[in-house]
C-alpha positions in Angstrom: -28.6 -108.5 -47.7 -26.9 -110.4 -45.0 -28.5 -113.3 -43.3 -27.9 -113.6 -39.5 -26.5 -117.1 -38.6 -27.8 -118.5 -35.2 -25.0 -121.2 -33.4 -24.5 -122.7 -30.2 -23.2 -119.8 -28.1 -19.2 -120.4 -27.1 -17.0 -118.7 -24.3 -15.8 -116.2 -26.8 -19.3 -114.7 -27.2 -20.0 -113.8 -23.6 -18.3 -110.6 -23.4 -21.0 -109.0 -26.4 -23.5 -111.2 -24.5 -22.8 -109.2 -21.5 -22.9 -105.7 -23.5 -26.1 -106.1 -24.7 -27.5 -107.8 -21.6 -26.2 -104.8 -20.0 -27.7 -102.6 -22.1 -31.1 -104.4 -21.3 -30.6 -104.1 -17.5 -29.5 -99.9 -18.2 -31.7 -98.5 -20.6 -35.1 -101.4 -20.5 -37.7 -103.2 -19.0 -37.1 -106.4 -20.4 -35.6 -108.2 -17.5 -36.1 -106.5 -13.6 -32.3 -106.9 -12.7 -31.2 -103.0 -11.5 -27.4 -104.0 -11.6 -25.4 -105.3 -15.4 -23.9 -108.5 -14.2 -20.1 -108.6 -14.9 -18.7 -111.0 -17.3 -17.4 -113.3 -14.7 -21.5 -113.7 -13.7 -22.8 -114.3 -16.9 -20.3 -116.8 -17.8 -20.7 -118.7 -14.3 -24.7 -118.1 -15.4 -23.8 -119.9 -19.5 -21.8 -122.4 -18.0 -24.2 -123.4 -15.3 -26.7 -123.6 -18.6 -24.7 -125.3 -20.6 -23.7 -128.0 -18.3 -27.2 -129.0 -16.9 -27.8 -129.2 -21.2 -30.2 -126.5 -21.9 -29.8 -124.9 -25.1 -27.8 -121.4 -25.2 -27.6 -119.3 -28.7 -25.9 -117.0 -30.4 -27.0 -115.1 -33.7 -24.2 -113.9 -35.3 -24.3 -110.6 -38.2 -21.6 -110.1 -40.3 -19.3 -111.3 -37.6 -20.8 -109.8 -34.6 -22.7 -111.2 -31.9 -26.2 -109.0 -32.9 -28.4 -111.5 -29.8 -28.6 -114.5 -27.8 -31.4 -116.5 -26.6 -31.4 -119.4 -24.0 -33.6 -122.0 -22.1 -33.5 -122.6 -18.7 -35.3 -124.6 -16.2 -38.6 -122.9 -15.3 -39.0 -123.7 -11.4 -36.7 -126.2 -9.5 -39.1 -128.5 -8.7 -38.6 -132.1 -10.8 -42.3 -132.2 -11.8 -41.5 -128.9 -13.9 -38.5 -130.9 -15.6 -40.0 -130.8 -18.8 -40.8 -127.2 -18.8 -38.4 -124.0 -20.1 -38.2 -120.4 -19.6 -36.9 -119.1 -22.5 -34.8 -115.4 -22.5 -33.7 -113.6 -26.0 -32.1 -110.4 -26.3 -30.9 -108.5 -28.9 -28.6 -106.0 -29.8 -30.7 -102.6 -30.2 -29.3 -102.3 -33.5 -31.2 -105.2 -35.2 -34.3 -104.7 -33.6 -36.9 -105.8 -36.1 -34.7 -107.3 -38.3 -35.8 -111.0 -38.2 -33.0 -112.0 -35.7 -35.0 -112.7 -32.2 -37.3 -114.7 -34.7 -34.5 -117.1 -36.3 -33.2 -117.5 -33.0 -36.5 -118.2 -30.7 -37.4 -121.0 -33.8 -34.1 -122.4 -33.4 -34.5 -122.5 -29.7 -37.7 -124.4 -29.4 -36.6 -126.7 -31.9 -33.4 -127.6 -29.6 -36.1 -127.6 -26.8 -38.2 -129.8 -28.3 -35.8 -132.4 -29.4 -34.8 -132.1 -25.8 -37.8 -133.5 -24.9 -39.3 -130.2 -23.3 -42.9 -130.1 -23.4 -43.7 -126.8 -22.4 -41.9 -123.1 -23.0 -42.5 -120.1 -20.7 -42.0 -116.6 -22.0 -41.8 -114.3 -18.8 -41.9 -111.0 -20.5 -40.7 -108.4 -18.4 -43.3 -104.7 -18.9 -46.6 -105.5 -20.4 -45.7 -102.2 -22.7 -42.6 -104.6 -24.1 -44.6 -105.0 -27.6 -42.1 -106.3 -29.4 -41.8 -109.2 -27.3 -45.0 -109.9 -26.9 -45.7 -110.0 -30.7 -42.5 -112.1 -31.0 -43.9 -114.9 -28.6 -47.3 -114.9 -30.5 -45.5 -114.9 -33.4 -43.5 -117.8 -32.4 -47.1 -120.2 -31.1 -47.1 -118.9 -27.5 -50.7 -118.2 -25.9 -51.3 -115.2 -23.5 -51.7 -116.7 -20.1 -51.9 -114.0 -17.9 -50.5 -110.7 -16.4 -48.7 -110.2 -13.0 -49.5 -106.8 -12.3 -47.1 -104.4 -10.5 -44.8 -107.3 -9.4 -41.7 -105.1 -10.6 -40.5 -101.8 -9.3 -37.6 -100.1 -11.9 -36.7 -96.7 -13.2 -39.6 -95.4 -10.3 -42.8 -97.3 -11.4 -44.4 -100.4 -11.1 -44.2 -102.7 -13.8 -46.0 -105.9 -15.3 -44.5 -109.5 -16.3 -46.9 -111.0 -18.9 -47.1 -114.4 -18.7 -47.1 -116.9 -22.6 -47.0 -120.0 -23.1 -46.6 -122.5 -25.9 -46.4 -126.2 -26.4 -43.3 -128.5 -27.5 -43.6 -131.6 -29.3 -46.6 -133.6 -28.2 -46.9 -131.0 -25.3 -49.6 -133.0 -23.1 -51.2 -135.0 -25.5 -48.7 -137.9 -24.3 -46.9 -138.7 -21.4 -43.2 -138.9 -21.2 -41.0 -141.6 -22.3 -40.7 -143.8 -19.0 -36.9 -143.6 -19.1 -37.7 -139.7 -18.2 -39.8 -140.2 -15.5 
């Protein structure tokens, strides 16, 4: 059996990044976006991630790109600076295969060293199971349930709200070079 290998995301991923995002946007609930973003927006959206530093992955399947998660900033605001949003999608083909768990442990690992202290999971459709099990899986707490925020495919649809700690999380306050 063939082991996935999850690596720092580069240019020459972004076109089966965009596939599969695209195929989330189409066919799922996952994220709320109606249109696929082109190529040229999801590589303006990886490089404006990758130069402000967050963390953007890539698991790779005998030679494919088979998902890609990522961390971004979670509100603008500087007091949420040590918070992420994380995002991971996969490839419908390797669903349940152990991929979006390798690469969400890899990801708040990065995050942590980063010295993030807290991780959002915004799960878009609180029918999205397998996301849902994959951020308890992962440590993340069930904080709450926006209901009906979302309008797609002609209903009304959930984000579910999780949350899980980095590092110290609050039990200590930052290093004062990052206040």
């Amino acid at each position: 059996m063939s082991q996935s290998i999850i690596r720092p995301a580069v240019p020459t991923d972004l076109p089966a990044i965009t596939s599969i995002y695209g195929e989330a946007v189409r066919t799922g609930t996952a994220t709320f976006e109606l249109t696929p973003p082109n190529l040229a927006e999801m590589t303006r959206r990886y490089d404006a991630l990758s130069a402000a530093g967050f963390p953007y992955l890539t698991a790779e399947f005998e030679g494919t790109v088979a998902g890609y998660a990522y961390a971004g900033p979670y509100r603008p605001r500087p007091a949420y600076r040590f918070t992420v949003e994380n995002s991971v999608y996969l490839d419908p083909a390797h669903h349940r295969a152990g991929i979006g768990s390798a690469l969400m442990t890899e990801l708040i690992a990065r995050c942590a060293a980063s010295g993030y202290r807290q991780m959002i999971g915004v799960i878009g459709d609180s029918a999205n199971a397998g996301s849902i099990a994959l951020h308890r899986k992962m440590g993340f707490d069930l904080v709450g349930t926006h209901r009906g925020v979302g309008f797609k495919f002609g209903r009304w649809l959930d984000t579910v709200m999780m949350q899980r700690a980095l590092g110290d999380g609050t039990e200590s306050l930052p290093e004062q070079s990052e206040l």
